[in-house]
Backbone as JSON Lines, residues from 0, in Angstrom:
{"i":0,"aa":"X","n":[82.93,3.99,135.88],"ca":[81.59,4.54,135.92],"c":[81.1,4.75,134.49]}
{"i":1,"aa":"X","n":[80.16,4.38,134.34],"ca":[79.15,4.72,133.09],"c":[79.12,5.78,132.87]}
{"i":2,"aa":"X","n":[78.61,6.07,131.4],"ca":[78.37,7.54,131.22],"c":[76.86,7.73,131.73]}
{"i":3,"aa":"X","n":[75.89,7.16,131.42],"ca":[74.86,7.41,132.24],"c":[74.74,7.98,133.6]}
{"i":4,"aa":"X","n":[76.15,6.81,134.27],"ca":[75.58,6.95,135.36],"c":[76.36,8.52,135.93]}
{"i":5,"aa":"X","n":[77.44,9.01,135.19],"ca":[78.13,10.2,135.33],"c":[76.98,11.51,135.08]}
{"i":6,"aa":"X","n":[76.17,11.51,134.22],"ca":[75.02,12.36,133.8],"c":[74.55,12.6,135.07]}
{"i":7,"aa":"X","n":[74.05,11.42,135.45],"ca":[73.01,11.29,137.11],"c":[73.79,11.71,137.75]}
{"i":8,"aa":"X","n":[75.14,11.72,137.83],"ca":[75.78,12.42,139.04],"c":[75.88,13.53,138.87]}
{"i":9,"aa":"X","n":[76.28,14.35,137.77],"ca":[76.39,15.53,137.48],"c":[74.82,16.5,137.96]}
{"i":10,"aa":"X","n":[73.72,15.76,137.25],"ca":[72.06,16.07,137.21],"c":[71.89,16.22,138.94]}
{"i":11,"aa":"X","n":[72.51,15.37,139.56],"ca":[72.38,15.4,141.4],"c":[73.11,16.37,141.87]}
{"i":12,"aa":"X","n":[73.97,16.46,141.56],"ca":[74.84,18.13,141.93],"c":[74.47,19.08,141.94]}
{"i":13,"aa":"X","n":[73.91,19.28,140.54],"ca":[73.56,20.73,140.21],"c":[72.13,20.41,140.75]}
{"i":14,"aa":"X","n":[71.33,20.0,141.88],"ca":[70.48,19.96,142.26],"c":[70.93,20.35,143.82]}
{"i":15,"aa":"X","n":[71.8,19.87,144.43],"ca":[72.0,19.75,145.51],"c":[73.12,20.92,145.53]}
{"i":16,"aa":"X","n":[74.42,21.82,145.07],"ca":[74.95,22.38,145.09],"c":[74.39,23.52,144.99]}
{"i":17,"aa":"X","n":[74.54,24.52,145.4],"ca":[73.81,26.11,145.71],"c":[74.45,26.88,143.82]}
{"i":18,"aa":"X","n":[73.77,27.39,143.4],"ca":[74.45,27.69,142.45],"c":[74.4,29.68,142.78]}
{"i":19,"aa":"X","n":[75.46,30.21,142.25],"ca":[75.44,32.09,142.43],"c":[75.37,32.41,141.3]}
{"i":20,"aa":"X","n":[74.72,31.72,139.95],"ca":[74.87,32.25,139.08],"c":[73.62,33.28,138.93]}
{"i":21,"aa":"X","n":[73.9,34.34,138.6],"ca":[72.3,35.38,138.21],"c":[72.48,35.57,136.89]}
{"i":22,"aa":"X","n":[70.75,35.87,136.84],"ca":[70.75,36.58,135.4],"c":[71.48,37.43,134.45]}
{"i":23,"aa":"X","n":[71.46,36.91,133.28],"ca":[72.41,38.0,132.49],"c":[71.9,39.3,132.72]}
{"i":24,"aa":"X","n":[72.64,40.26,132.73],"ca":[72.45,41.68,132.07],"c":[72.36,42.33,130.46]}
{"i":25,"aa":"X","n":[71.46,42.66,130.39],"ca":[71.14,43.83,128.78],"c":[72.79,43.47,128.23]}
{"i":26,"aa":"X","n":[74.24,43.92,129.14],"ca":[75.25,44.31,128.51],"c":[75.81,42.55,127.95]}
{"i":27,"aa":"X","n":[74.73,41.68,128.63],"ca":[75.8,40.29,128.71],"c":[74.94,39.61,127.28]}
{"i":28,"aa":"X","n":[74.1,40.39,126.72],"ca":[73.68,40.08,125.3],"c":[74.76,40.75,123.85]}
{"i":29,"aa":"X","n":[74.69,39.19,123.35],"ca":[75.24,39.91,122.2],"c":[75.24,41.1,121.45]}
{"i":30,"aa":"X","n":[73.68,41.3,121.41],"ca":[73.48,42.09,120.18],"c":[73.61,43.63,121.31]}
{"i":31,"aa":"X","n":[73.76,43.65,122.49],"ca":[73.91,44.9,123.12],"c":[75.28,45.57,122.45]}
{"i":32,"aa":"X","n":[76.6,44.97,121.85],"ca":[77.84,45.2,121.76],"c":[77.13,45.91,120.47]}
{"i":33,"aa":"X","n":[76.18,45.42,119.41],"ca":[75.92,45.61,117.87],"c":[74.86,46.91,118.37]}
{"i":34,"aa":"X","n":[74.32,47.38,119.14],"ca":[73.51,48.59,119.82],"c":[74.64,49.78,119.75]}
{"i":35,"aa":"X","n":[75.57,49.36,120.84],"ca":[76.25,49.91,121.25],"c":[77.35,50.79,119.86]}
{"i":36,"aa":"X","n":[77.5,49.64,119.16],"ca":[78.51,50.47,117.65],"c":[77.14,51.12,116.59]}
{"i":37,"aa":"X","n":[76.44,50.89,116.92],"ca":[75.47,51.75,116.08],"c":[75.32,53.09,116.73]}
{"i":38,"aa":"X","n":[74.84,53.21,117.57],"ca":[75.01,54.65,118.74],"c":[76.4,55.34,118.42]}
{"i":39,"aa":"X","n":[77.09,54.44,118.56],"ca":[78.56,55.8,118.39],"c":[78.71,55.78,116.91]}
{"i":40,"aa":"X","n":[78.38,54.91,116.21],"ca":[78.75,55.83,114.83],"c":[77.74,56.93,114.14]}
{"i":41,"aa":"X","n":[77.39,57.25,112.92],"ca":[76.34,58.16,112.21],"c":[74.92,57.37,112.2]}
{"i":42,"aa":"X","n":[73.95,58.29,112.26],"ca":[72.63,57.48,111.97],"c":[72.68,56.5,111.11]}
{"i":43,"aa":"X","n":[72.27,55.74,111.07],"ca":[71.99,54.93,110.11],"c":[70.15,55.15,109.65]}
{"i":44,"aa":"X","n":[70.29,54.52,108.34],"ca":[68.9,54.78,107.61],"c":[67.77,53.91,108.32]}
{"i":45,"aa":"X","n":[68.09,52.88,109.23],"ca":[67.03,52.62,110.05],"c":[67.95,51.51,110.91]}
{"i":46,"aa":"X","n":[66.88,50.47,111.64],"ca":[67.04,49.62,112.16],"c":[66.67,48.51,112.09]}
{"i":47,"aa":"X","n":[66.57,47.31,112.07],"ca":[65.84,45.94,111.79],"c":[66.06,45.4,112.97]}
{"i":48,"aa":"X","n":[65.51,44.55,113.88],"ca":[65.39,43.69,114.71],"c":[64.84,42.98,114.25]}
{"i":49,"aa":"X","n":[64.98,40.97,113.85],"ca":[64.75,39.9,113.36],"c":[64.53,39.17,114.22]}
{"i":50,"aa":"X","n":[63.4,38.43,114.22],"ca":[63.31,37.84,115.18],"c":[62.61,36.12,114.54]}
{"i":51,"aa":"X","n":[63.11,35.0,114.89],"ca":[62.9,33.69,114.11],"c":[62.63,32.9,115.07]}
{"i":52,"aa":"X","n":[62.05,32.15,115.53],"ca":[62.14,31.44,116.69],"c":[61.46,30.13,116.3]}
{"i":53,"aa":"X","n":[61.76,29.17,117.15],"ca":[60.35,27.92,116.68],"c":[59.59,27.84,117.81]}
{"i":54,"aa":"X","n":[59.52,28.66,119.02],"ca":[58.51,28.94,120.01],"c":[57.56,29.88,120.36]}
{"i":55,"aa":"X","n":[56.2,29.78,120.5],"ca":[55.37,30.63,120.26],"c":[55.56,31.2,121.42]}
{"i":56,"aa":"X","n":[56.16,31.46,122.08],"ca":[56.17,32.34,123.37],"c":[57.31,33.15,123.6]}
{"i":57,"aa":"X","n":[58.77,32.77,122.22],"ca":[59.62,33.33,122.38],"c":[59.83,35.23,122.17]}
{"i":58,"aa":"X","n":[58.16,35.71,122.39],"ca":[58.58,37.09,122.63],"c":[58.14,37.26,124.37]}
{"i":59,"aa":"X","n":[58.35,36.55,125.31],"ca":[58.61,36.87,126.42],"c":[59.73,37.0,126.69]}
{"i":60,"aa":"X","n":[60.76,36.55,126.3],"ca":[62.32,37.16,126.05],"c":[62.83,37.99,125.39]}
{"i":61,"aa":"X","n":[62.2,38.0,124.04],"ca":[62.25,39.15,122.93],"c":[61.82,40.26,123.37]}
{"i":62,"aa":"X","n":[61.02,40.71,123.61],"ca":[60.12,41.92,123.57],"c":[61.43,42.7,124.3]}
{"i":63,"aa":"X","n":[61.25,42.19,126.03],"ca":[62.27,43.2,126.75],"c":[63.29,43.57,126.21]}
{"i":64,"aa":"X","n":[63.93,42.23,125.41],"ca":[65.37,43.02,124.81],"c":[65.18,44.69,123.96]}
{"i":65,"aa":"X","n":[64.08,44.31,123.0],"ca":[63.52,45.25,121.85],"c":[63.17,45.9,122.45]}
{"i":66,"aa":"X","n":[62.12,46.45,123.58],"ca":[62.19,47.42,124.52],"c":[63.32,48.59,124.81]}
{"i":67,"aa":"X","n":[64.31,47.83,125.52],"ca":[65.42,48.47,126.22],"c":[66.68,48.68,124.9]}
{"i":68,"aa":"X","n":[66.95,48.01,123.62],"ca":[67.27,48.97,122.72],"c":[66.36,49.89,121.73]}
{"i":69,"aa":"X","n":[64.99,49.89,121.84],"ca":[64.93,50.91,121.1],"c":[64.65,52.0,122.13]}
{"i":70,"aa":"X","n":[64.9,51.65,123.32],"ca":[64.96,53.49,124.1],"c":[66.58,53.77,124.33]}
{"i":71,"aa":"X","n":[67.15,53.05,123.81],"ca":[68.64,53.45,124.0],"c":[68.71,53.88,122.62]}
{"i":72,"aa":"X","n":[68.36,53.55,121.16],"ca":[68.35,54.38,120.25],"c":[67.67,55.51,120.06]}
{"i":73,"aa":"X","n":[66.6,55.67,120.97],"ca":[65.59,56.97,120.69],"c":[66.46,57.93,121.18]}
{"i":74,"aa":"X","n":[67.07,57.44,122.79],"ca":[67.94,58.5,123.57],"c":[68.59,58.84,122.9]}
{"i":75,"aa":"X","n":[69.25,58.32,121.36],"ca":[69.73,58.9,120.17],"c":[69.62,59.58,119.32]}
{"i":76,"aa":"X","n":[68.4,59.1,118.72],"ca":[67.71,59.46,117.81],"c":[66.71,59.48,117.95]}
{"i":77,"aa":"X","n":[65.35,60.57,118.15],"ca":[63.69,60.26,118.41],"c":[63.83,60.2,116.88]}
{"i":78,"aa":"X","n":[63.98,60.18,115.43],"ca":[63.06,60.14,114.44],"c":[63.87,58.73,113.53]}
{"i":79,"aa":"X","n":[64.47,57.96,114.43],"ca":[65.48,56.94,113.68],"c":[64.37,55.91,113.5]}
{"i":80,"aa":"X","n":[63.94,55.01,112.31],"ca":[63.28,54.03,111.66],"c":[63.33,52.65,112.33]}
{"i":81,"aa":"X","n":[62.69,52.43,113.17],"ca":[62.72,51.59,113.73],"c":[62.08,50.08,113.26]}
{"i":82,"aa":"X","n":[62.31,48.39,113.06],"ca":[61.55,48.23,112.51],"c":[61.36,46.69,113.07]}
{"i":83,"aa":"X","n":[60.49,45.92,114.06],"ca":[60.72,44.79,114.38],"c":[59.77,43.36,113.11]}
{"i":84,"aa":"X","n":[60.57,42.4,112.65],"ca":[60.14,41.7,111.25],"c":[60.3,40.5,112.21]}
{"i":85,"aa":"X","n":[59.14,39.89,112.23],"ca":[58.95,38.54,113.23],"c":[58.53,37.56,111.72]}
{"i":86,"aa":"X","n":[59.3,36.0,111.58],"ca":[58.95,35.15,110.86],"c":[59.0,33.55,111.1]}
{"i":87,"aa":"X","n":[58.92,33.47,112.19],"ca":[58.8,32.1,112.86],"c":[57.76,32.12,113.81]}
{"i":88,"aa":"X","n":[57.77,30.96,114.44],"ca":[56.12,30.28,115.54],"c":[55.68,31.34,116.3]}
{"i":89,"aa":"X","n":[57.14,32.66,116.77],"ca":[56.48,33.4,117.55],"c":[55.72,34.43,117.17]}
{"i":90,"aa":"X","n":[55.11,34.44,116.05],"ca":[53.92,35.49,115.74],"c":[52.83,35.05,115.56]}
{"i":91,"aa":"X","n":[52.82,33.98,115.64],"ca":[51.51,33.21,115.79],"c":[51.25,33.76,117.3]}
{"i":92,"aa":"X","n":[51.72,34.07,118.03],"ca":[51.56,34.17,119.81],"c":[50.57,35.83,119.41]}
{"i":93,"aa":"X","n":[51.0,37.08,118.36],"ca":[50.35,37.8,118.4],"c":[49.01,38.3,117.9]}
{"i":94,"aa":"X","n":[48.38,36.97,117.48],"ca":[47.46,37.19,116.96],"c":[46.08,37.15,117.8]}
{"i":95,"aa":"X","n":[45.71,37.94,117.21],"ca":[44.26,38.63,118.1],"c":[43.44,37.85,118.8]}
{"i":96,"aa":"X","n":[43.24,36.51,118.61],"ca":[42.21,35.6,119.67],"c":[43.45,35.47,120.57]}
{"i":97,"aa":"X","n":[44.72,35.29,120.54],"ca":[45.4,34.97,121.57],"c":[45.67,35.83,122.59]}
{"i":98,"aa":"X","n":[45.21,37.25,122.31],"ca":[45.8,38.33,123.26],"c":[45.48,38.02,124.95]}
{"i":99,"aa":"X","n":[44.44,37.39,125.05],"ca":[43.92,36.93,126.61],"c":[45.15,36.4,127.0]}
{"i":100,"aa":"X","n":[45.66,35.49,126.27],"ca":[46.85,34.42,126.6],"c":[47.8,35.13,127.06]}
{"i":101,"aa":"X","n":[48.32,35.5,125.75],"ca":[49.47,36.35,126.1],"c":[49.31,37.99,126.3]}
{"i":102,"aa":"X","n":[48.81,38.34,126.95],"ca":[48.11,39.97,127.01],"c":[49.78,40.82,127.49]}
{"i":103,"aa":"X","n":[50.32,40.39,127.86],"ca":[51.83,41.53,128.3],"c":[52.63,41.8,127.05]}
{"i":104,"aa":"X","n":[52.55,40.17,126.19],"ca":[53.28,40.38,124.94],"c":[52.02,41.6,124.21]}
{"i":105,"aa":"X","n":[51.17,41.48,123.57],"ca":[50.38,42.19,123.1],"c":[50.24,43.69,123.45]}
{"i":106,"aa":"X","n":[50.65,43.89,125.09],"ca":[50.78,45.17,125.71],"c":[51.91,45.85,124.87]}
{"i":107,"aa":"X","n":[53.28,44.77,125.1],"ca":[54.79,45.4,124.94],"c":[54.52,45.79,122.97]}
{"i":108,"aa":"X","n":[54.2,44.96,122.42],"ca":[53.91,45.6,121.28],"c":[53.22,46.68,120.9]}
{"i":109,"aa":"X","n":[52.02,46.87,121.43],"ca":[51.38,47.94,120.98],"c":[51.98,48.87,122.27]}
{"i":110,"aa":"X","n":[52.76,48.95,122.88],"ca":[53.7,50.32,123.24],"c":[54.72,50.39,122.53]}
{"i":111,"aa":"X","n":[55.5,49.89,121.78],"ca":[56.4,49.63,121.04],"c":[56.13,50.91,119.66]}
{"i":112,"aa":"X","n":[54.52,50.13,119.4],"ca":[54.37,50.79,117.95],"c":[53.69,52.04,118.66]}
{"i":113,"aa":"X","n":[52.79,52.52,119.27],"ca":[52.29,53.72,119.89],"c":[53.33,54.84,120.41]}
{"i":114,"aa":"X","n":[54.05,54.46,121.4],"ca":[54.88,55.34,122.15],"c":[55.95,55.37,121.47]}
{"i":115,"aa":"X","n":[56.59,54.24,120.69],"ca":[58.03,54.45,120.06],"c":[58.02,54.57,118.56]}
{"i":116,"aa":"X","n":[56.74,54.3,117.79],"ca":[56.45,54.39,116.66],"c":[57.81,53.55,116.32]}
{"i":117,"aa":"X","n":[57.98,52.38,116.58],"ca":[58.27,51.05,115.75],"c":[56.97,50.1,114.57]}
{"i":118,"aa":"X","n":[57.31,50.2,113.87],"ca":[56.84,49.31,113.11],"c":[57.18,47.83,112.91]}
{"i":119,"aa":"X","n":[55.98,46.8,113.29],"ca":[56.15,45.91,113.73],"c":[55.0,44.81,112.68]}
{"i":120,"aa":"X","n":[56.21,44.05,112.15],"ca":[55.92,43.65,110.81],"c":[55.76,41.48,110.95]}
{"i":121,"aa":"X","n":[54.77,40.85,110.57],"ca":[55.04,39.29,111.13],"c":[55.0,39.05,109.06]}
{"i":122,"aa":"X","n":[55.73,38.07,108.87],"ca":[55.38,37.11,107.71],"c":[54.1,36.48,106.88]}
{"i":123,"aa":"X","n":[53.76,36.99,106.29],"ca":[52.7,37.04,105.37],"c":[52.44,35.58,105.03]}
{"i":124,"aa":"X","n":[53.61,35.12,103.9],"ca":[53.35,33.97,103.52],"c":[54.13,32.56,104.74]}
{"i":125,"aa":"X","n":[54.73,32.93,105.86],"ca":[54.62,32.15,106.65],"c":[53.0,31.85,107.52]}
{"i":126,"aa":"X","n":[52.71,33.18,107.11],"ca":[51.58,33.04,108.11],"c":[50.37,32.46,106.84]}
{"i":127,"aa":"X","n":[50.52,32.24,106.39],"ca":[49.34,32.09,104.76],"c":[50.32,29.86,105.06]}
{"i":128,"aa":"X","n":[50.75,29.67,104.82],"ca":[51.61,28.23,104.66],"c":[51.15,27.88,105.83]}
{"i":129,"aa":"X","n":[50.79,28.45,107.36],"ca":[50.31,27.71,108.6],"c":[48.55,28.4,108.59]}
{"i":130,"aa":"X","n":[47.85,28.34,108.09],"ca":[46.28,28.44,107.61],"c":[46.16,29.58,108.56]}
{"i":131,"aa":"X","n":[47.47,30.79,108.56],"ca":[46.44,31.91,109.5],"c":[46.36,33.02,108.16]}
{"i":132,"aa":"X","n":[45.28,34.03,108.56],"ca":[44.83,34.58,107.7],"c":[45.57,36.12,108.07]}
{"i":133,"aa":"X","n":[45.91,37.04,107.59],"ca":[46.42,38.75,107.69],"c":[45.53,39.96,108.63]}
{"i":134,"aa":"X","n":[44.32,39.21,108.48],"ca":[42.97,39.53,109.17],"c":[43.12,39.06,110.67]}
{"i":135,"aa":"X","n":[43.78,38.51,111.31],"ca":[43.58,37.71,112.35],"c":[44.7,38.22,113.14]}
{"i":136,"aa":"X","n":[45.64,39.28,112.33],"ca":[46.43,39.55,113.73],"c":[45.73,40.7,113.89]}
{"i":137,"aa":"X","n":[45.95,41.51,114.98],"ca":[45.65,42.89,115.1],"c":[46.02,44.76,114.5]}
{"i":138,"aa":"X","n":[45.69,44.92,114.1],"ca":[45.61,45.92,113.31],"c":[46.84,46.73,113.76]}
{"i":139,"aa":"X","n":[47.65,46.89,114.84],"ca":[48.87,47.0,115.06],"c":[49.57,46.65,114.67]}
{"i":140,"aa":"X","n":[50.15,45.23,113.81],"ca":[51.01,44.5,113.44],"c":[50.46,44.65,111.77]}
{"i":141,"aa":"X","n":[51.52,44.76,111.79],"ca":[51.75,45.16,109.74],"c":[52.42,43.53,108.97]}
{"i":142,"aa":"X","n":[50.96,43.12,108.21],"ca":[51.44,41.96,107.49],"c":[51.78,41.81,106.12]}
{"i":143,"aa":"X","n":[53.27,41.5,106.42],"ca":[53.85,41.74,104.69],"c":[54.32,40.37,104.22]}
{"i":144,"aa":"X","n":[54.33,40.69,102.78],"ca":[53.68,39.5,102.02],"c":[54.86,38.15,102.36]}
{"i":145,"aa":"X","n":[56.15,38.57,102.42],"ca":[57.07,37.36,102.59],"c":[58.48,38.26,102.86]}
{"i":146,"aa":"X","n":[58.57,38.08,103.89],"ca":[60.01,38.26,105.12],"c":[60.95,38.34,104.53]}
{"i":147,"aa":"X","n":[61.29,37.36,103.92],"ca":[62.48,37.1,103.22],"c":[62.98,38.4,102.32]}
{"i":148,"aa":"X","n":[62.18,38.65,101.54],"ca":[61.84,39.89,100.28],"c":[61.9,41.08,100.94]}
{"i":149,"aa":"X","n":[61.61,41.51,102.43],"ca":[61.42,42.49,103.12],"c":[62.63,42.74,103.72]}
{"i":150,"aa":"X","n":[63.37,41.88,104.42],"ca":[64.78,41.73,104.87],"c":[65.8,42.2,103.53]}
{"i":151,"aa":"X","n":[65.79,41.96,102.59],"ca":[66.51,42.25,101.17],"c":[66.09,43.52,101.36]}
{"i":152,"aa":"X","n":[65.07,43.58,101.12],"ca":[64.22,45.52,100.81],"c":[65.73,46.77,102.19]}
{"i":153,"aa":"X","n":[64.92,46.04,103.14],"ca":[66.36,46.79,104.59],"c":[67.7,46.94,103.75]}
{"i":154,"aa":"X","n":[67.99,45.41,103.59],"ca":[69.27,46.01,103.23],"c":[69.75,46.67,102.52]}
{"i":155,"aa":"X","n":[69.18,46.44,101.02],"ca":[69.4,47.54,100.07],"c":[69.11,49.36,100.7]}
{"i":156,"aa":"X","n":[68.4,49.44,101.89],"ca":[68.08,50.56,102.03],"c":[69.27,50.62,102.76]}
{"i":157,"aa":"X","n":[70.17,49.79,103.23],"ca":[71.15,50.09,104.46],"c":[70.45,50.65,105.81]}
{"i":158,"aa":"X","n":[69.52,49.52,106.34],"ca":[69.58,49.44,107.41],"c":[70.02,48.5,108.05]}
{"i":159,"aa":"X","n":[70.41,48.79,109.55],"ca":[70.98,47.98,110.09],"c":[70.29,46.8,110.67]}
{"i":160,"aa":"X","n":[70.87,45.75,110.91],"ca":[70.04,44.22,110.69],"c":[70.38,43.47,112.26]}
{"i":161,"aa":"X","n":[69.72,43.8,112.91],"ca":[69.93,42.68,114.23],"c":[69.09,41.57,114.19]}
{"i":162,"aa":"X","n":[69.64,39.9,114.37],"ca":[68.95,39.26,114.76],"c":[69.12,39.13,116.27]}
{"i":163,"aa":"X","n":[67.85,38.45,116.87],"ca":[67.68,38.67,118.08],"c":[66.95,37.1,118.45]}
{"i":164,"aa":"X","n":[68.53,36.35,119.15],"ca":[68.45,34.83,119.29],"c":[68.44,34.4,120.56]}
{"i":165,"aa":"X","n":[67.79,33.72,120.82],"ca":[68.46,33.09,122.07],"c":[69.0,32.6,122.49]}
{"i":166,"aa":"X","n":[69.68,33.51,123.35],"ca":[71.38,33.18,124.26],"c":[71.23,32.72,125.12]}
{"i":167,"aa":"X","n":[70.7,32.4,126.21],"ca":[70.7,31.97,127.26],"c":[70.0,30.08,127.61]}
């Protein structure tokens, strides 16, 4: 048998075979284990959640994660520094003509920064290199000049640095 034609058989299976697999759980994410050792040790001077993607929609996966740890750190800490730094395609998704589009992402953020007082930061000069302007996201989202330089800034402060990839 071909390898082609082994693909097609495999591709017909998993069509025709019942599959039981379900969705991961919060705990079946990596970065839940990197949540989890931050909580039991001492505060730390803040938090970073990184987020890079090459899909403009990849905060319909993001967001919830960022959601459900920063109320597992608040349940920690209400005054811990929270800080989400978006520098790839998916912050183009938050910018202000798009909110019709994506209006849940736009929701989950501005509860993010309102109710959890996260600060929620997109790429300046990524966003300046793809002709969008600082003016064009919404006044919720904090645009700093270049990611890269800002990520350095965290660490020297010793905060803690999650990227937040997709696993699934």
């Amino acid at each position: 048998m071909t390898f082609s034609a082994l693909r097609c058989l495999a591709l017909c299976l998993l069509l025709v075979v019942p599959c039981d697999a379900q969705e991961p759980s919060y705990k079946d994410f990596p970065e839940q284990s990197e949540i989890d050792d931050i909580r039991t040790a001492e505060k730390p001077e803040g938090v970073l959640f990184l987020v890079m993607e090459q899909d403009e929609e990849a905060f319909n996966w993001v967001l919830p994660r960022v959601i459900h740890y920063t109320q597992q750190l608040r349940d920690k800490w209400k005054d811990l520094t929270i800080v989400v730094l978006s520098h790839g395609e998916e912050m183009f998704a938050l910018r202000a003509e798009y909110r019709p589009l994506y209006e849940k992402m736009h929701q989950d953020v501005l509860m993010l920064v309102s109710k959890h007082q996260v600060l929620f930061q997109v790429c300046g000069s990524y966003a300046n290199f793809s002709n969008v302007a600082p003016s064009e996201f919404p006044d919720y989202i904090d645009v700093v000049p270049f990611a890269p330089a800002e990520i350095e800034n965290y660490r020297l402060m010793e905060f803690k640095i999650i990227n937040l990839e997709l696993t699934w």
